[in-house]
MARBA-3410 file (N, C-alpha, C, O; in Angstrom, 1 decimal):
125
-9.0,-6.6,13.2,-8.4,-5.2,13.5,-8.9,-4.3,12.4,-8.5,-4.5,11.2 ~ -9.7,-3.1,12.5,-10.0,-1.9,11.9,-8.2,-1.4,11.8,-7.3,-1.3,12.6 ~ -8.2,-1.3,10.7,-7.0,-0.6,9.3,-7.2,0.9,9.8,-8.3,1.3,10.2 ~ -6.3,1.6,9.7,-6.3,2.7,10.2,-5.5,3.6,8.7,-4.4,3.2,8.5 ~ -5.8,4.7,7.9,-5.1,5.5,6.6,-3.8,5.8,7.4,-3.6,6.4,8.4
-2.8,5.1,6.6,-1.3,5.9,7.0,-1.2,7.3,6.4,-1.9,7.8,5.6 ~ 0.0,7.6,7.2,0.6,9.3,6.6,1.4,8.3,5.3,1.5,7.1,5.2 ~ 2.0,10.1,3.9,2.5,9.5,3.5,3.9,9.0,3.8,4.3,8.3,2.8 ~ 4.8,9.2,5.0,6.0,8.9,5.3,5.4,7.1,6.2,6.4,6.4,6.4 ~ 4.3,6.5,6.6,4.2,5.6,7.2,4.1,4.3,5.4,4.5,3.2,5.0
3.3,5.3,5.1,3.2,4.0,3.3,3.8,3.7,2.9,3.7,2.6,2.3 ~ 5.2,4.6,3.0,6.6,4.8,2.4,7.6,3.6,3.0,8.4,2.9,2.4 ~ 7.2,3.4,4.3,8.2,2.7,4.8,7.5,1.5,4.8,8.1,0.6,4.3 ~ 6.2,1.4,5.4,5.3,-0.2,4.2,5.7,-0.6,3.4,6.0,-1.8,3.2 ~ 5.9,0.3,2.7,5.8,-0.1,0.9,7.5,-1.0,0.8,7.8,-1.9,0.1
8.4,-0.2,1.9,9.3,-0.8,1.8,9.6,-2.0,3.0,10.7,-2.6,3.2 ~ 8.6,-2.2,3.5,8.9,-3.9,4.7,8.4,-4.5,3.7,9.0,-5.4,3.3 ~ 6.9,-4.2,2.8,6.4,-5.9,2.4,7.4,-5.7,1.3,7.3,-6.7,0.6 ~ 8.5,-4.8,0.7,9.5,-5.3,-0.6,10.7,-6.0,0.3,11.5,-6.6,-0.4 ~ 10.8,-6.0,1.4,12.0,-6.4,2.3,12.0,-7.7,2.9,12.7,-8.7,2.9
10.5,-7.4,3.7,9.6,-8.7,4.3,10.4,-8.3,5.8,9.7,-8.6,6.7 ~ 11.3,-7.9,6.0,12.0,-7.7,7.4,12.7,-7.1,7.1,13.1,-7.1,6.0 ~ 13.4,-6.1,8.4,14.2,-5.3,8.4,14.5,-4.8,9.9,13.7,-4.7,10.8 ~ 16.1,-4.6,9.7,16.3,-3.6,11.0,16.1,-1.6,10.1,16.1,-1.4,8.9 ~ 15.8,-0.5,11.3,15.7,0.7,10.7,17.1,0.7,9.3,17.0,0.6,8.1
18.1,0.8,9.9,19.3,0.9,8.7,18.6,0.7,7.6,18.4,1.5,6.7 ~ 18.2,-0.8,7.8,17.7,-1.6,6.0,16.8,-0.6,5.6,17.2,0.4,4.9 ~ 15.8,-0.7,5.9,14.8,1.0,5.7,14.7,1.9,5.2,13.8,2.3,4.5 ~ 16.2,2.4,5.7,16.6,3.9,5.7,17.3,4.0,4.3,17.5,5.0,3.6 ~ 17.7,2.5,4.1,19.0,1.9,2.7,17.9,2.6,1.7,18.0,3.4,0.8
16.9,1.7,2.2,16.2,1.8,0.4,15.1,3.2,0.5,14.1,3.1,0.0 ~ 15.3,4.1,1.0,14.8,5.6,1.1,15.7,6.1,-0.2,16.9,5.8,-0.5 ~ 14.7,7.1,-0.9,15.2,7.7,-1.8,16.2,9.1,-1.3,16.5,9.3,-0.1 ~ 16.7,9.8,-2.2,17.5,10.9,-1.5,16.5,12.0,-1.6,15.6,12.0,-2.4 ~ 16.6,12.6,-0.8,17.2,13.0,0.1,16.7,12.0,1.6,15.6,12.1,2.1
17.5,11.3,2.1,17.1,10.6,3.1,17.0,11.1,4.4,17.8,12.0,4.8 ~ 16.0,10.8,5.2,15.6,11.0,6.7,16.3,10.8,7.3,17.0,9.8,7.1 ~ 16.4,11.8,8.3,17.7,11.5,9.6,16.9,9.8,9.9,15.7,9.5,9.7 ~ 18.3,8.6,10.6,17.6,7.8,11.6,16.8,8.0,12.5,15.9,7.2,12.8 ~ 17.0,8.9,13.0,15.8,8.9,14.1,14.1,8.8,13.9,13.3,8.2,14.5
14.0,9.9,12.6,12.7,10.0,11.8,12.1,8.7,11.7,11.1,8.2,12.1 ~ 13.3,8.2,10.7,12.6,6.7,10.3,12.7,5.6,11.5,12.4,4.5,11.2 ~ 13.0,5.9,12.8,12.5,5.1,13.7,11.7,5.2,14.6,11.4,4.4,15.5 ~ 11.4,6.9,14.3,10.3,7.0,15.4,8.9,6.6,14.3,8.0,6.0,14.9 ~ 8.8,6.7,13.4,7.7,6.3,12.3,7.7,5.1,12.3,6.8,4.6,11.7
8.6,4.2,12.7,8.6,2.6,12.4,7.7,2.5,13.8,6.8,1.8,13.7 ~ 7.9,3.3,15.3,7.5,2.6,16.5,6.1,3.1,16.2,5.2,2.6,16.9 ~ 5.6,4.3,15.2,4.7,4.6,15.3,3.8,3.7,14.4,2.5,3.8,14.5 ~ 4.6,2.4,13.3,3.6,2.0,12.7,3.5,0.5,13.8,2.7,-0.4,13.7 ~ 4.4,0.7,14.6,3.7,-0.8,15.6,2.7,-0.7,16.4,2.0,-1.6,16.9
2.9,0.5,16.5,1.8,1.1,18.1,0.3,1.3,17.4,-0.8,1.2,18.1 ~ 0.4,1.6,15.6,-0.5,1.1,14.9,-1.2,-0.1,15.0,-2.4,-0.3,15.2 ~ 0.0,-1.3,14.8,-0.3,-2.6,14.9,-0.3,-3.0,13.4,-0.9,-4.0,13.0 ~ 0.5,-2.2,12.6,1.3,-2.2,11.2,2.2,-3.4,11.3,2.4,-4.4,10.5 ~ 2.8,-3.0,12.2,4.1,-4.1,12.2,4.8,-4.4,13.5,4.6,-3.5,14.3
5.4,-5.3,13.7,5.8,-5.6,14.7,7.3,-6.1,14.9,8.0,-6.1,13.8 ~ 7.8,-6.5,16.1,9.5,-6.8,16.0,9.7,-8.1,16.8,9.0,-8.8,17.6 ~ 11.5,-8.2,16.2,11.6,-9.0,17.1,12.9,-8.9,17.7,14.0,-8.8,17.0 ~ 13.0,-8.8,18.7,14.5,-8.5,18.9,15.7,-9.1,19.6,15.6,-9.8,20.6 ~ 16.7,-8.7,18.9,18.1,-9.7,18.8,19.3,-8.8,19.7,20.0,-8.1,19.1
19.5,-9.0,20.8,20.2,-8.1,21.8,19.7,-6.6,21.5,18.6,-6.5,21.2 ~ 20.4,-5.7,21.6,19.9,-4.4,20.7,19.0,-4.1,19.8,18.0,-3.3,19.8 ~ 19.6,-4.9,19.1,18.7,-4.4,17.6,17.1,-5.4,17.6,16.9,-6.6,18.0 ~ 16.2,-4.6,17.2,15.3,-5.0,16.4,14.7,-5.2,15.1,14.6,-4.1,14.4 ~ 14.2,-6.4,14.5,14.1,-6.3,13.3,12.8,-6.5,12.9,12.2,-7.6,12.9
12.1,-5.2,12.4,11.0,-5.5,12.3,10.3,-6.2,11.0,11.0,-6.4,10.0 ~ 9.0,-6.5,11.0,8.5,-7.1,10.1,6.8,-6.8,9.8,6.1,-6.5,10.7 ~ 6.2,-6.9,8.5,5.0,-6.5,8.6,3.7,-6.9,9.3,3.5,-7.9,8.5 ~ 3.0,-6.9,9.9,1.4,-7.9,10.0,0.3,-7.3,9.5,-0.8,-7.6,10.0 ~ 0.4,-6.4,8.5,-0.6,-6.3,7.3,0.0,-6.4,6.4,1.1,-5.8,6.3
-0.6,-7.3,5.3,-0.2,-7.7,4.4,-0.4,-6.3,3.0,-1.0,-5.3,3.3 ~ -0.1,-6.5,2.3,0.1,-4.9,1.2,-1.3,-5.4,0.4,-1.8,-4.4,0.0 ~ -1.9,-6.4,0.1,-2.8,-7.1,-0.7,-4.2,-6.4,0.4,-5.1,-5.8,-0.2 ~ -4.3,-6.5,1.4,-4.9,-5.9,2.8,-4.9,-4.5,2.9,-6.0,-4.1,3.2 ~ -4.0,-3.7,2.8,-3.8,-2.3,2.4,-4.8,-1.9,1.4,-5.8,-1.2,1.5
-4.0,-2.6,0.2,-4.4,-2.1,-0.7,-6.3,-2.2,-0.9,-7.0,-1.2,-1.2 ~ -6.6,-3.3,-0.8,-8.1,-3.2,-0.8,-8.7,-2.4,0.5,-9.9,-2.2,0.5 ~ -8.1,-2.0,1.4,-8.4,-0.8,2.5,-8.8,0.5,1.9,-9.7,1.3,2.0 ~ -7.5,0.4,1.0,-7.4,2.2,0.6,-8.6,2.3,-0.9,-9.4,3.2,-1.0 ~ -8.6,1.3,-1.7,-9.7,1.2,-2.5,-11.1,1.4,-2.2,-11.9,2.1,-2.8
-11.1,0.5,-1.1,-12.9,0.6,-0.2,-12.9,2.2,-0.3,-13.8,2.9,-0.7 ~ -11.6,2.6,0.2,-12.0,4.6,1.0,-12.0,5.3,-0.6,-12.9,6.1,-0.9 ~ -11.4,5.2,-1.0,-11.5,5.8,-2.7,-12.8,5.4,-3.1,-13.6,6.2,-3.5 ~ -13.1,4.3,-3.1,-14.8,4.2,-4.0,-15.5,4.8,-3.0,-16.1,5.8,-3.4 ~ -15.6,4.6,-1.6,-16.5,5.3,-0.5,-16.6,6.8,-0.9,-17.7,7.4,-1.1
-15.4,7.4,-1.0,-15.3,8.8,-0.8,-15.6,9.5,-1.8,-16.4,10.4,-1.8 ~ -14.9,8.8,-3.0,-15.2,10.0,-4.2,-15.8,9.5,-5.3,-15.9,10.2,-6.3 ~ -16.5,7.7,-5.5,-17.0,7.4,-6.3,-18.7,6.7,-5.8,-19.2,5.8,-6.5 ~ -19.1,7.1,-4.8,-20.6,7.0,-4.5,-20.4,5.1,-4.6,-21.4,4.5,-5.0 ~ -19.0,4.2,-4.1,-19.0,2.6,-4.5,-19.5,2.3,-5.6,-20.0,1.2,-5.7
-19.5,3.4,-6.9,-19.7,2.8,-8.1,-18.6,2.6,-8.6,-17.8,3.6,-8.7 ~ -18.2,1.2,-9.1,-16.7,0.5,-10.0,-16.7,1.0,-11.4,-15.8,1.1,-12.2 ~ -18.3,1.3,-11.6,-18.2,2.4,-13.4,-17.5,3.6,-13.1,-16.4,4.1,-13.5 ~ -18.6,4.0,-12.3,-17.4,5.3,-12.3,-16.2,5.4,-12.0,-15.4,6.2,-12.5 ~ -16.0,4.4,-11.1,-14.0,4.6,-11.5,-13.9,4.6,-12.2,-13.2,5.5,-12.6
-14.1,3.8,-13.0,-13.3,3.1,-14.6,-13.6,4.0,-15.7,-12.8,4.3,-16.5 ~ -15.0,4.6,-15.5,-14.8,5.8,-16.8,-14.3,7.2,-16.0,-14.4,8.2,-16.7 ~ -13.6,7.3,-14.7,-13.0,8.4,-14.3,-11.4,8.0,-14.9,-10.7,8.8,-15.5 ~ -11.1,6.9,-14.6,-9.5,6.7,-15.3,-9.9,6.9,-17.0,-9.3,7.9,-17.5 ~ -10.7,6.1,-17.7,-10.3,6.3,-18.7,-10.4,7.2,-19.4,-10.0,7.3,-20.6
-11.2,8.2,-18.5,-11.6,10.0,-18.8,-10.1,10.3,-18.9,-9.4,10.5,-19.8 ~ -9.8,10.1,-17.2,-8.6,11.1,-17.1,-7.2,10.9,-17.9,-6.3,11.7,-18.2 ~ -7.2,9.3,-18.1,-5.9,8.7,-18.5,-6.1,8.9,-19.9,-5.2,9.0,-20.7 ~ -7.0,8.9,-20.3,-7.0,9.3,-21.8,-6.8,8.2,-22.3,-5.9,8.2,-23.1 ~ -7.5,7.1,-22.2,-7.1,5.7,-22.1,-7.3,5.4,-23.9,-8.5,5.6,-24.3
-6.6,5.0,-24.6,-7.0,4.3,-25.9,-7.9,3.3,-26.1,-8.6,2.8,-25.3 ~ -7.9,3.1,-27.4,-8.6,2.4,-28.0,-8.2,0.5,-27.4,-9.0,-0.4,-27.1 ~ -6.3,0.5,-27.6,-5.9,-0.4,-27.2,-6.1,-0.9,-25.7,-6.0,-2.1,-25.4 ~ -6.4,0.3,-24.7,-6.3,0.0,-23.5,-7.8,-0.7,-23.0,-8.0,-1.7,-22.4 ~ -8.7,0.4,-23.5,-10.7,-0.3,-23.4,-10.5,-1.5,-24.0,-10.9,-2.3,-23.1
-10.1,-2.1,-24.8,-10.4,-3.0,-25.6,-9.5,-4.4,-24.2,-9.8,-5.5,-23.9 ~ -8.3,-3.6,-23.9,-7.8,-5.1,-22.7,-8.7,-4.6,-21.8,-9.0,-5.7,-21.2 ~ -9.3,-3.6,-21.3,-10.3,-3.9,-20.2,-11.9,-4.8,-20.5,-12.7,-5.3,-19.8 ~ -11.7,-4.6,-21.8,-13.0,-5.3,-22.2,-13.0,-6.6,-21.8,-13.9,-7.2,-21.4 ~ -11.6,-7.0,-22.1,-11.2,-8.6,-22.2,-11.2,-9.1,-20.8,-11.5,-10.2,-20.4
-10.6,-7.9,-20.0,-10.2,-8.5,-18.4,-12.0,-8.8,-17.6,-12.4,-9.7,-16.8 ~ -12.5,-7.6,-18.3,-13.8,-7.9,-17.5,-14.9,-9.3,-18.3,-15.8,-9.9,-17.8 ~ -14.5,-9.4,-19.2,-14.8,-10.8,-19.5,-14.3,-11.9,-19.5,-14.7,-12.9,-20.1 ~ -13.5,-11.7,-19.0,-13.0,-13.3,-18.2,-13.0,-12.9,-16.9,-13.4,-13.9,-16.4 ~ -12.9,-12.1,-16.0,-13.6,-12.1,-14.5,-15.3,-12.7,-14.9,-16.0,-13.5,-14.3
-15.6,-12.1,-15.9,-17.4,-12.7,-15.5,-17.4,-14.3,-15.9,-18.0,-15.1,-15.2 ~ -16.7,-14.6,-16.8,-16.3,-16.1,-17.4,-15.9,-17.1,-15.8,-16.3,-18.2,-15.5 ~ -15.1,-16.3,-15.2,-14.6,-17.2,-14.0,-15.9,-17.7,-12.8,-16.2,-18.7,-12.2 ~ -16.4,-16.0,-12.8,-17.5,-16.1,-11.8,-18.7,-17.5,-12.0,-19.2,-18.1,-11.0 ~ -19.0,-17.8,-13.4,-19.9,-18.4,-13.6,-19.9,-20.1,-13.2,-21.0,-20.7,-13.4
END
């Protein structure tokens, strides 16, 4: 299945199935910050992330309880591909000297990236 960019009210409620792993809308709606969405909002956005093929249900008389079928690990390298695609020409230098431009990254922080990317090449070998 081609991954399709959620809105940010669809990430929102992602972000809170793979913290849940299942849910009926209520559960959902629980862990929304305040100011919280009418129910209806957060369930017309839940049928919209199934009709995605985000997630799916299962249902118990009335209620349905849905659950995720992309995983956030899945997501996440989705939305990365589109970020190096879009604004970094798929070069991983340039991200990395775009954060530590912008983050203003220390001495301490280059120095653990130095380390992490030397043990990813240590592993590879």
């Amino acid at each position: 299945m081609k991954l399709k960019e959620l809105t940010k009210a669809e990430e929102q409620i992602m972000q809170i199935l793979w913290q849940l792993k299942e849910g009926i809308v209520k559960d959902i709606l629980e862990q929304m910050p305040e100011p919280k969405p009418a129910y209806n909002t957060v369930s017309t956005v839940v049928r919209v992330l199934e009709g995605k093929g985000f997630i799916d249900h299962k249902a118990y008389g009335n209620s349905h309880v849905y659950f995720p079928l992309i995983s956030e690990a899945d997501y996440k390298k989705f939305s990365i591909d589109k970020l190096m695609t879009n604004y970094f020409d798929n070069s991983y230098k340039s991200l990395v000297s775009f954060i530590a431009d912008e983050k203003k990254l220390g001495v301490k922080e280059l120095d653990e990236l130095s380390a992490l990317i030397e043990k990813l090449k240590s592993e590879k070998k």
